[in-house]
C-alpha positions in Angstrom: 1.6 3.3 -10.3 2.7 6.0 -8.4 6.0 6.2 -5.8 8.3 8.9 -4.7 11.3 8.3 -2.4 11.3 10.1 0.6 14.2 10.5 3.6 11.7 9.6 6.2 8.1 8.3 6.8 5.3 10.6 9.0 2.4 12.3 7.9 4.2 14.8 5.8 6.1 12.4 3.4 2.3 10.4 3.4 0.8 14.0 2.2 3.5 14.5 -0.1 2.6 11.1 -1.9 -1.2 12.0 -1.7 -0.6 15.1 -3.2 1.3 13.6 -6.1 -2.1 11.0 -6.4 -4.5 13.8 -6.1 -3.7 16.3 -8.0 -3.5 14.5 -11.3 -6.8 13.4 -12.8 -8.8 11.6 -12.8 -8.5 11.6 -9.0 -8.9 15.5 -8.9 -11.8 15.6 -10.5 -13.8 12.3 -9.3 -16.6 12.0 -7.2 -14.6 9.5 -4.6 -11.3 7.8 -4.7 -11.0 5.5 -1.8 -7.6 5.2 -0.4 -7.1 1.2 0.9 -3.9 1.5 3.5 -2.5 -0.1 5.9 -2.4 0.8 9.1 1.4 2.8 9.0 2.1 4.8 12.0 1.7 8.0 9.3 -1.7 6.4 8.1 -3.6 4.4 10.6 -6.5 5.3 12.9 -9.5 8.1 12.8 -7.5 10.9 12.7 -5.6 9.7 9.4 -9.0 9.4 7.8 -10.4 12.8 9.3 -6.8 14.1 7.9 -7.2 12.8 4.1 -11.0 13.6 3.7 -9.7 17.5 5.0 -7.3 17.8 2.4 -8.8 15.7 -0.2 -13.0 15.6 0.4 -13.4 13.5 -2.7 -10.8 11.2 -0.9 -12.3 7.8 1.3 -9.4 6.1 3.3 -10.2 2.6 4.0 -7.7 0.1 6.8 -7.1 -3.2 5.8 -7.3 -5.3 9.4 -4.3 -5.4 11.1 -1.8 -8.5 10.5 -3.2 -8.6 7.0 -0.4 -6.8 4.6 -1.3 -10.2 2.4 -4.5 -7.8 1.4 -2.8 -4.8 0.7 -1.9 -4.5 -2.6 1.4 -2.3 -2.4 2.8 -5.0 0.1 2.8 -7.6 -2.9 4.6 -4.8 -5.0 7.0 -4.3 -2.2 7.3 -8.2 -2.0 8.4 -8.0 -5.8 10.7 -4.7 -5.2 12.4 -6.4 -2.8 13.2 -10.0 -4.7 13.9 -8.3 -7.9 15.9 -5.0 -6.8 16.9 -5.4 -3.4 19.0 -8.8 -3.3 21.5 -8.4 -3.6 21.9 -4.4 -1.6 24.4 -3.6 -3.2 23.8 0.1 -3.8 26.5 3.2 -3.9 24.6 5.5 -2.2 21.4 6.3 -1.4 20.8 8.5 -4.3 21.4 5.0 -6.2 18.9 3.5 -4.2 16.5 6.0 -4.8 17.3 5.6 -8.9 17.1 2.3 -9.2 14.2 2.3 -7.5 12.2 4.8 -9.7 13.9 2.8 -12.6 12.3 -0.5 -11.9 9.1 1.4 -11.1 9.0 2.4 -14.4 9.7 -0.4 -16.0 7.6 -2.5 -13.7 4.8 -0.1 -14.8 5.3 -1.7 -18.8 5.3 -5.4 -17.6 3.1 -5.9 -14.6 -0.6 -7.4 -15.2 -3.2 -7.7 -12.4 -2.6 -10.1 -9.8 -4.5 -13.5 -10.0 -6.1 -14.4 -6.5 -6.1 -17.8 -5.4 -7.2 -17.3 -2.4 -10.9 -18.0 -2.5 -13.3 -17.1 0.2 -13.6 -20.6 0.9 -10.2 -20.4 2.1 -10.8 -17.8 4.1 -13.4 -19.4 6.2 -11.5 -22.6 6.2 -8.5 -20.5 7.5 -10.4 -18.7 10.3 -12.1 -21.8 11.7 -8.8 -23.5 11.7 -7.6 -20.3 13.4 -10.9 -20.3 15.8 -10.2 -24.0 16.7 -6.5 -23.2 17.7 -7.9 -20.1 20.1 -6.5 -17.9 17.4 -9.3 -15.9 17.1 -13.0 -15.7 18.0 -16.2 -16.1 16.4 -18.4 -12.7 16.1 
């Protein structure tokens, strides 16, 4: 796992992370590393991808579809990061925020397993008909 606290989000604090990714290997050294984001204002579009292949070449940066944070991997961590550190806010400062953070990141790191999906493409297609039925969304 890898996180950093930063004062404020945009492209720079989003390069600062990468870096920290990027340089270390085996990411440095592989053949491709696909980045899967979502699509954050610092991160989202043609011209975040066009700016991670220029400072990273080995580096593929892959959208999951808007309105879908349930696929994005980092959202379930922040879903956890949020029930288990968060509630209740009762930090000092933001410097103790930022601690606690990288504490339970660290110790997350020792404990977590992979997530087990449930979610079966059956369910999928059974969720966007329902969806398609209700005008929600449309057929290709």
């Amino acid at each position: 796992m890898f996180g950093i606290c930063q004062d404020t989000t945009g492209i720079e604090p989003f390069h600062c992370w990468d870096d920290s990714v990027m340089t270390q290997k085996p990411y440095c050294s592989a053949h491709r590393v696909f980045w899967v984001s979502d699509n954050g204002s610092s991160h989202r579009g043609q011209a975040s991808i066009d700016r991670l292949s220029k400072w990273y070449p080995n580096a593929i940066l892959v959208h999951t579809p808007v309105h879908a944070s349930w696929l994005n991997q980092v959202e379930i961590y922040f879903s956890i990061l949020q029930r288990k550190l968060f509630i209740p806010n009762d930090f000092a400062d933001l410097q103790d925020l930022q601690d606690q953070i990288l504490v339970f990141q660290a110790r997350y790191e020792t404990i977590a397993e992979p997530f087990e999906w449930k979610f079966t493409r059956d369910n999928l297609h059974r969720l966007l008909h329902k969806l398609e039925d209700k005008g929600m969304v449309h057929a290709a």
